[in-house]
Structures are given as C-alpha cells and as structure tokens.
N, C-alpha and C positions, 0 to 999 in steps of 0.2 A: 446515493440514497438506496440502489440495490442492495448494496451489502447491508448499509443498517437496517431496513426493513428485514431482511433474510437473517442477522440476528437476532432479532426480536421476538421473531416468529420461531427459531429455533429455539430461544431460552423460553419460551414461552411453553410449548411442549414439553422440554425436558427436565423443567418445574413441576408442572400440572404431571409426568407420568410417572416424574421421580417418590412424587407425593401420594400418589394411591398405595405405593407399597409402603409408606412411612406412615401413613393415616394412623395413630395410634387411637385416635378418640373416633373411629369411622362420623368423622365431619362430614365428608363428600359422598354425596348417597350412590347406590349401585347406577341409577341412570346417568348420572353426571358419570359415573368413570367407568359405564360402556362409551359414552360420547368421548373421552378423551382416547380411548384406543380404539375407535375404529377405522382410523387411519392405517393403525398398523396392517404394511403389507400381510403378511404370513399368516398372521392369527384371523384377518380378516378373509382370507382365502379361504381357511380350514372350516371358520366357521358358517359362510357360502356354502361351501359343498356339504357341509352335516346338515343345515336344515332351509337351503333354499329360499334365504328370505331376500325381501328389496334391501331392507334393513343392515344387511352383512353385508353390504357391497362397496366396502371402502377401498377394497383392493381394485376396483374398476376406477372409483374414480381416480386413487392416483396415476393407473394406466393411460387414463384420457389426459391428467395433468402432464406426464413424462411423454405424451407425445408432443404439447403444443409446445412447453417449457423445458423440456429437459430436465435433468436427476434433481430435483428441487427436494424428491422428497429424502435424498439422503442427506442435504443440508440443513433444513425444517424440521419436518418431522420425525425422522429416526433419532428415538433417543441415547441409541450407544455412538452415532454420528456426531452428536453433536459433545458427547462425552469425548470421543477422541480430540473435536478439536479445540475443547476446553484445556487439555491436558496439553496438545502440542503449545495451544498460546503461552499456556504458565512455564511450560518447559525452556520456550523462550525467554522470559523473563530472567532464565540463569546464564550468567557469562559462559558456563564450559557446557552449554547446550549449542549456543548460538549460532554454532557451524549445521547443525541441522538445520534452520531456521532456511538457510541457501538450498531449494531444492533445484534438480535439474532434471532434466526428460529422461524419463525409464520407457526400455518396451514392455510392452503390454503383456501378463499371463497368459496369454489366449488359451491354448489347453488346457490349462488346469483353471482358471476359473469355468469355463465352459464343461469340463466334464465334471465337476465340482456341481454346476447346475442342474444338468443332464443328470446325472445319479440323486439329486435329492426332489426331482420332479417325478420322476420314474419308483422311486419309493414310496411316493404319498399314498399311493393307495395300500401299500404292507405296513404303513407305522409310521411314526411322526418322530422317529429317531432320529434322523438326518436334520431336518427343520430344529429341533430343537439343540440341536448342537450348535446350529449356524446359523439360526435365526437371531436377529440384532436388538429386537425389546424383548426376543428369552433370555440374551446373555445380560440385557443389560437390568433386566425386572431379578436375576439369581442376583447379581451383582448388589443391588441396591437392597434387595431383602437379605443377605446372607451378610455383606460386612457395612452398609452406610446405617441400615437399619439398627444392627448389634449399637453400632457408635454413637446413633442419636439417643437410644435408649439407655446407654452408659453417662453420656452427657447431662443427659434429663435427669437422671437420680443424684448425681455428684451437685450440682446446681441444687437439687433441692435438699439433699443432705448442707449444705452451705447455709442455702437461705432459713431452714429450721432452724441450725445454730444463731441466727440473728434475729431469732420469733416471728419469721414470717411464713405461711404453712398453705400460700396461695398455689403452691406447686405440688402435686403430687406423684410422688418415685413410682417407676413402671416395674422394673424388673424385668430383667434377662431371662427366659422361658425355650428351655429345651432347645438349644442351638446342634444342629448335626453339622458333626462335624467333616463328613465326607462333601457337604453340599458347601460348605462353607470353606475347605481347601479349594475344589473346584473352581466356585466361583474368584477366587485371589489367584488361581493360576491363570485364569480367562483373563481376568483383568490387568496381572500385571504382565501378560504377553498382549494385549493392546497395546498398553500403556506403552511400553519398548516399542511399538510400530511406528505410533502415533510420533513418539521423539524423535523416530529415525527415520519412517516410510513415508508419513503421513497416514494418507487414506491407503495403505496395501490392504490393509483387510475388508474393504468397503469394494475393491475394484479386484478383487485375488480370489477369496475365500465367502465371502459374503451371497449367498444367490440371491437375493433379492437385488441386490446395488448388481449382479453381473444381469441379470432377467432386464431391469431396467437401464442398464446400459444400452441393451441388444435396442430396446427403444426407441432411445435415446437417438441412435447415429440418426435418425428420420426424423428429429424432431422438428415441430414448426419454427423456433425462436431458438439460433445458435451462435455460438461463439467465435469469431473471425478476426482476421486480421485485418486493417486498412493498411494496404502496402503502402500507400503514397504517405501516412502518418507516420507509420512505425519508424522508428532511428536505431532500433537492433541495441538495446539496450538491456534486454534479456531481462527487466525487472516483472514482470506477467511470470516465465517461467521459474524464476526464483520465488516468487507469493505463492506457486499454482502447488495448493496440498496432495492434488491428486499426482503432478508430475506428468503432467500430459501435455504439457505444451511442449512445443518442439521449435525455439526462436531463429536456429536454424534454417531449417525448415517452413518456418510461418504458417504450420498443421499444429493440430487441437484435435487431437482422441476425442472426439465428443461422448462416445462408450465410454471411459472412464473419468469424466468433466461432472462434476458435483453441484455446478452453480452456484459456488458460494463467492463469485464475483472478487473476489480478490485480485483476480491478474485486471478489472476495467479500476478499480482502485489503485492498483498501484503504476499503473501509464503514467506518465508526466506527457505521454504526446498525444493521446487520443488513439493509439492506434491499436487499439483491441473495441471488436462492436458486440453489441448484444443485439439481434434483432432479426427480424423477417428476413427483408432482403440481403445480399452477403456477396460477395464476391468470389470465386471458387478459387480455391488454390493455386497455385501455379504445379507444384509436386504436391504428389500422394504419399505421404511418406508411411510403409503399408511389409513392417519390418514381425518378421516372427520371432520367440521367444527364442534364445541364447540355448543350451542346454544345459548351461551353470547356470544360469538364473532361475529355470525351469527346478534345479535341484534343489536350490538355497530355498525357492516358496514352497516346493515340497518338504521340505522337512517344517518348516514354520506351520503347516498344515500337522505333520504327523505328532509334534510337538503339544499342537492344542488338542488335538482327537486323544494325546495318550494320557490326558488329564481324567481318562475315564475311569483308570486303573485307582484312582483316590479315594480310597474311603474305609470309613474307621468305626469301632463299634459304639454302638447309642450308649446314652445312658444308663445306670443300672437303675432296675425300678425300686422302688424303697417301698419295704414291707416292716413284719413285723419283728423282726429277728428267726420264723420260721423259715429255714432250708428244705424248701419243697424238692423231691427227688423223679415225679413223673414231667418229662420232658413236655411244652408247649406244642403240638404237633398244627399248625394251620397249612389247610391245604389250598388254601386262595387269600390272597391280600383284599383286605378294603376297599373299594373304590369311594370315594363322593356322591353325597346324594343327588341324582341328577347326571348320574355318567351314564346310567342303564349297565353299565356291566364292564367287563376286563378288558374286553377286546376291541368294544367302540370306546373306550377310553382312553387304550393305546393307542392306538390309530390318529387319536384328535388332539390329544395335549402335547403342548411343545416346554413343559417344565417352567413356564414363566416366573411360577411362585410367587403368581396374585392373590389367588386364593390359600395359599399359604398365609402371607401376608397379611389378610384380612380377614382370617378366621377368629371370632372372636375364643374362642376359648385354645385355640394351637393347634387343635388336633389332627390336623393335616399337616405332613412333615414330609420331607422329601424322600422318595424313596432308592436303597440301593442298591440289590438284586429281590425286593420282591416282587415285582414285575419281569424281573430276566435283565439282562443287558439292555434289551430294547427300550425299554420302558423305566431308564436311570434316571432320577432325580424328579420324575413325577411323582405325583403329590399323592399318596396314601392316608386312608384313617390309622393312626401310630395311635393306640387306646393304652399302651405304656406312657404316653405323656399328656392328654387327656381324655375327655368325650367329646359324642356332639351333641349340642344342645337339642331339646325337643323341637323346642318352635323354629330355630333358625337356616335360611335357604341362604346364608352370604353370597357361599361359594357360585351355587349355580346363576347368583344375579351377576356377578362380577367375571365370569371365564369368559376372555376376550375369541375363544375357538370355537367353541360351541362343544366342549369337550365335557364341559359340565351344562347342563341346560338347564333353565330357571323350571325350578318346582313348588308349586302354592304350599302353603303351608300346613292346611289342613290335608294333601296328598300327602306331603311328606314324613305326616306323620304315622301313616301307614305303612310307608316303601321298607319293605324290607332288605338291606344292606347286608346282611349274615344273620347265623344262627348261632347262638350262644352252646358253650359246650363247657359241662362240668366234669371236673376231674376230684371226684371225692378225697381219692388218697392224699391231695392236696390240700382239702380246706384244715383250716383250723378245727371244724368243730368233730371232725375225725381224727385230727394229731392229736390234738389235746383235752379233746370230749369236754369241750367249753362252746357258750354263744356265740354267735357273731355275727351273720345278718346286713354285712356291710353290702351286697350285692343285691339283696332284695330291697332296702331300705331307699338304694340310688335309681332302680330301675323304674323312670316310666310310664311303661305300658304294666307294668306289675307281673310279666312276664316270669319275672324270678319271686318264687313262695316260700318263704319257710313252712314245713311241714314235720311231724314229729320224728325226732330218731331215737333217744335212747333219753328217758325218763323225762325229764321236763325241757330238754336240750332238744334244739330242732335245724334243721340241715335244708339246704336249698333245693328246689325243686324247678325243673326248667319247663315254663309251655313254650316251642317255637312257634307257634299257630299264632300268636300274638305279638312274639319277639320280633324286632324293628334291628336290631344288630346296632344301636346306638353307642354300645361301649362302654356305659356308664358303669356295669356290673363290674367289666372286666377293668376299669380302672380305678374303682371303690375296693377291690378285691386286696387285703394287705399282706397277702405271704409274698417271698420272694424263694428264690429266682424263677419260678416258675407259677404261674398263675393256676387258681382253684376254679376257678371260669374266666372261659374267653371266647371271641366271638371270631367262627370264622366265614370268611365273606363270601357272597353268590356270587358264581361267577357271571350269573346274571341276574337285576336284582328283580324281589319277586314284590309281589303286594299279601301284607300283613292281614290276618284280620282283627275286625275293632274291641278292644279289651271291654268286657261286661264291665256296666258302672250298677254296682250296688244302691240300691234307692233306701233310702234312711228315713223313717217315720217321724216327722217333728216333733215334738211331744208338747201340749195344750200347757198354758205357762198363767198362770194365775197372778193377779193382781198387775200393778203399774210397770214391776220392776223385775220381769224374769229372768235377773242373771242375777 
C-alpha cells in the first residue's frame, strides 16, 4: 500500500503542476497555484529569503519531512521526478529496453554531486544562474511550457478544425503565439538527456547533478524511518536491487545508500520474502559498504554534466516584427531589458528567478518571453518584457500572483498602474509620418496613460510627442508602432523601477438634454 499511496500522490502533483503551465483558459486562480508549488524545494527557499514570510516556508517543511521519512519528496512531489519515472516505466514496456529494467548497485558520485551542491549554495547570493539550470520544477515548468504546451495547443486547434467541419463550433482554436526558439531547443535537449538517464540510470540525475535530491540526501542518511534488510528473511534473491531506480541497494552487501534512496518502495514491493523493512526500529548492518567514486565513473558523470550545462550555447533569432513595408534604417539602441511588474529592477530580478516559465506561461497576452543574452549569460532564459511580440495589459498583476521565488512580487493594481517599468523613446527618422509626411498615430492611439500626444508637424500632419513623467513603460506604443525592422518608439527599461506620475483626467461638461429622449 506504500507504493500505491506514493503513486498517487506523485501523479497527483505532476498533474496539478503540469497544469498551471498548460492553464490556457487561466481556470485555476493565482492562490490555488501558489498552493500547488509551495512545496517546491528551490523556488520555495529563494522566495524565503526575498521576503521572509511564514507563508514561504515550504522548503522547511520538506526538511522536517526528509528527516522523519526520508527522500519522499523526490518521489511525490518533485515533478521532473516523477516525469523520469513515468518515462523509465513506458520505456519498460519496450522489449529492446527491457535490459534496463534489471538495475544493479552503482557507487555513489560523492564529489561531484557534493561539489555540484557546494557551488550552487555558494552562488545564491550572486544570482540564481546555478539553481535555475539545476533546479528540477525549473527544468521541468521550461519543459512543459516550451514543447507539451506548443502540442496541446496544436492538438486543440486540429480537433477543432475537425469538429467545425462536422458543424460543431463548441471548441474554440488557440493559436501558436510567438514560440522562441532558443528556449524551446534548450528545453528538448534537457529533456531528451533525462529522458536517456531515466532509460539507462534511472534516477542519476536526482542522486548526481540534482542539488536539491543531493541537499536532501545529506538528510536523509539521519532519517527517523529507513530502509533495511531483515537478514533472517532475505534468500539473496537480488529482486529489491533489480526494482531499486536509484541503484543503491547493494544485495551483496545487505547496505542501502539511504543518501540516494528515493522512497518510492519498490524494492518492499518486489520481496517475495519480506526481507526488506520500512521503519523505526532496524537492525544495523553487519558491513558498511562505504566505497568512493572510480575515476572513470567520476569522468563518464562529468561529461553528462558538461553535456547538459553546454546546452546554454543554443539559441537563435526571434521573430521578425511585421510592420508596414517601411525599412527603417536608425538602429533600436536599448540600454536595459524589461523586467516584470513586481521585480523592482534588474539585479533583484536576477538574483531571484530560476527561468521556471510560470509566468511566461500565464501571461495572458505573451508578453514575457524568455530571454537570451539580454540579461548576460547570467540571467539566460529568464523571463523579459519581449513588446516585439506583445504588451502588458494595464490592469493585469498575473505574473507577480503566480512567481513561485518571490522574484516577481504581487502588485495591487491600482500601484501598478503607476510603476513605471521604462521610458519610451522616439526615433523620428523612423516614424512613418517623417518618411512619408502621412498620419498615423498608432502609438498614441494604444498608449494608456496618454503618455504618447500627437502634436502638430507639418500642415494638418502631426507627429508623436513623448511625456515620461506619466509614461508607465507598458509597451503598447512600441508594439502598435508598424515600421519594421527597426521601431519609431520603444521603451527602454529601469534598471530600477520608478513610480509614474498620475495622468491629468480632463473633466467634460455634460451638456443639459431636453425632452424624454436625449440621444
């Protein structure tokens, strides 16, 4: 009943986390899916140390869990844990995999999981670049928004292109919106070097490369509730260390790496004698079997390591923006990237996000996209305002309800509409109404705070005018703006954000209306 319970619970997570980033109709409100990840070790840590609340302390209580119970939570709740071993069971189900299926004791990483730890504990407080490489619901939230997400929204349209041909119009098509394609290699190369782990290691990357599963290992060897042999049971029938994903049993031996033991009860499942226990009391070994890593083994996980880190080197250019057929020739000069409303600025930004692409995700109109050096190397595949692919709405705080770090913070929405994000900047030589001394007004028209004025230029023709004093840096100018390749306004970002102030509301005199009917 361990193991099915410890299913359940794990499908049950990787449902409920797979779904906030697939949410296409945001069904599940920002409270519900803080509640689904605040389990998450990493994101729950970071967000701890940004704003100190009781509230963020999901990371303690799985600490108190992994001491009574042991690694529970990389078999439960980590949801690229339980994708691995979704993928090992189907893998199984192929005859020319099925030699995988037999695993047998490996020694343990020790140094390279532990300095793997050591160096992304030690950079927390320089940047969230380590964590977000190696953290397991960052890889696994890029994963599910960059290729499960594309496929359900391909799915969904094809379906209801189908069912329209049959008069039924109860489905309505989504559409594919601005997929980058650098974030979108990456995350297929993450996955499909899991994927090979999972077929071949099992859990290596949960017990190798993983710091969270190595942090909680270190736990683990103390835990209250462990995994033991009954000698007098056992008949040495090796079927425990053949089930055991992680490869830690050692039937041998009659020792259980409790550091890399996942809980997922498979080896008390698969005893025919009883002689594997779960529990308090336990019998201690007879040998310590207490072996260090090989230096070919040490080699083969290093390179598996350098192999996933060189996945950083991928990425490719955005979209081209679609304007009017004008070839604008003054070059885009921004001297700071976007951040989100609610990061306060570039540097607590980077520091706190680990690129989960929740709020990517769930932005409703897209306009947070992943970013690929405009942050620097450091800050790869975090989430920037991309106003080439849309705006941000006036009213909407998604992003900051929904960031699991505390990397965006919840902003009311009456603040918000003040925060100023950037300052718009106009590049006359570029607009239309100087190339071709014609109207156009598409930037004032979208903006607002009314920020952006037409004012007179040249006879009845009028040209935009910028106040930043009011300007909120929302985008809209610069993504209503139709020359290409180079924009006639665009906004560039604070590097810390400021507060706007409130746009004069003109008061309009009713005018006295006579009789029953004055319209």
């Amino acid at each position: 009943m361990l193991k099915k319970l410890r299913v359940v619970i794990s499908l049950l997570f990787f449902i409920l986390t797979g779904f906030i980033f697939i949410d296409l109709g945001n069904w599940l409100s920002s409270t519900l899916v803080n509640k689904i990840v605040f389990l998450q070790f990493f994101p729950s840590l970071l967000k701890f140390l940004n704003i100190l609340s009781f509230f963020t302390c999901g990371f303690i209580i799985i600490i108190l869990i992994t001491i009574v119970f042991g690694r529970v939570y990389c078999s439960t709740v980590c949801p690229l844990g339980t994708l691995q071993d979704i993928i090992s069971y189907l893998s199984g189900k192929f005859r020319r995999f099925r030699i995988y299926r037999i695993n047998s004791f490996s020694l343990p990483s020790n140094r390279l999981r532990y300095t793997i730890l050591v160096i992304t504990f030690f950079t927390i407080p320089a940047g969230s670049l380590v964590i977000s490489l190696l953290d397991p619901y960052s890889n696994f939230g890029r994963i599910v928004a960059n290729l499960f997400r594309p496929v359900y929204i391909s799915g969904n349209d094809l379906l209801a292109v189908i069912l329209e041909r049959l008069g039924w119009y109860g489905l309505s098509r989504i559409g594919l919106k601005h997929i980058d394609p650098g974030s979108l290699l990456f995350a297929f190369f993450v996955f499909v070097v899991i994927a090979a782990l999972s077929v071949s290691k099992g859990r290596l990357f949960c017990n190798t490369i993983c710091p969270a599963g190595s942090f909680l290992g270190l736990l683990s060897r103390f835990s209250l509730f462990r995994f033991v042999f009954d000698e007098d049971s056992c008949t040495r029938c090796f079927r425990c260390e053949g089930s055991c994903k992680s490869r830690c049993i050692d039937s041998d031996e009659l020792t259980i790496d409790m550091s890399r033991c996942v809980s997922c009860f498979n080896c008390i499942e698969s005893c025919p004698s009883g002689g594997m226990i779960y529990g308090i009391k336990h019998k201690p070994s007879k040998k310590v079997h207490n072996v260090d890593l090989s230096r070919r083994e040490n080699i083969k996980t290093g390179i598996g390591v350098l192999s996933l880190i060189s996945g950083l080197s991928l990425s490719a250019a955005r979209d081209s923006i679609s304007g009017s057929g004008i070839n604008t020739t003054v070059p885009v000069r921004k001297k700071y990237p976007v951040t989100p409303p609610g990061s306060f600025g570039i540097e607590y930004f980077g520091k706190s996000c680990t690129a989960c692409h929740l709020c990517i995700s769930r932005c409703p109109t897209r306009v947070l996209q992943p970013s690929v050096l405009e942050y620097g190397i450091e800050g790869i595949f975090q989430p920037f305002m991309d106003y080439s692919a849309s705006y941000c709405n006036f009213e909407c705080t998604v992003c900051g309800n929904v960031c699991p770090t505390g990397a965006i913070l919840p902003v009311p929405a009456d603040e918000k509409k003040q925060l100023q994000l950037g300052k718009s900047v106009f590049v006359k030589e570029n607009c239309i109404v100087e190339i071709k001394k014609t109207e156009c007004g598409a930037c004032s028209e979208h903006c607002p705070t009314k920020a952006v004025q037409m004012a007179p230029y040249t006879g009845k023709i009028k040209i935009p005018v910028i106040n930043n004093i009011i300007c909120i840096g929302c985008g809209a100018c610069e993504y209503a703006c139709p020359v290409k390749p180079y924009k006639a306004i665009y906004v560039d970002g604070n590097p810390v954000h400021l507060v706007a102030e409130k746009p004069e509301v003109k008061k309009t005199e009713k005018k006295k209306e006579n009789g029953d009917f004055p319209f």
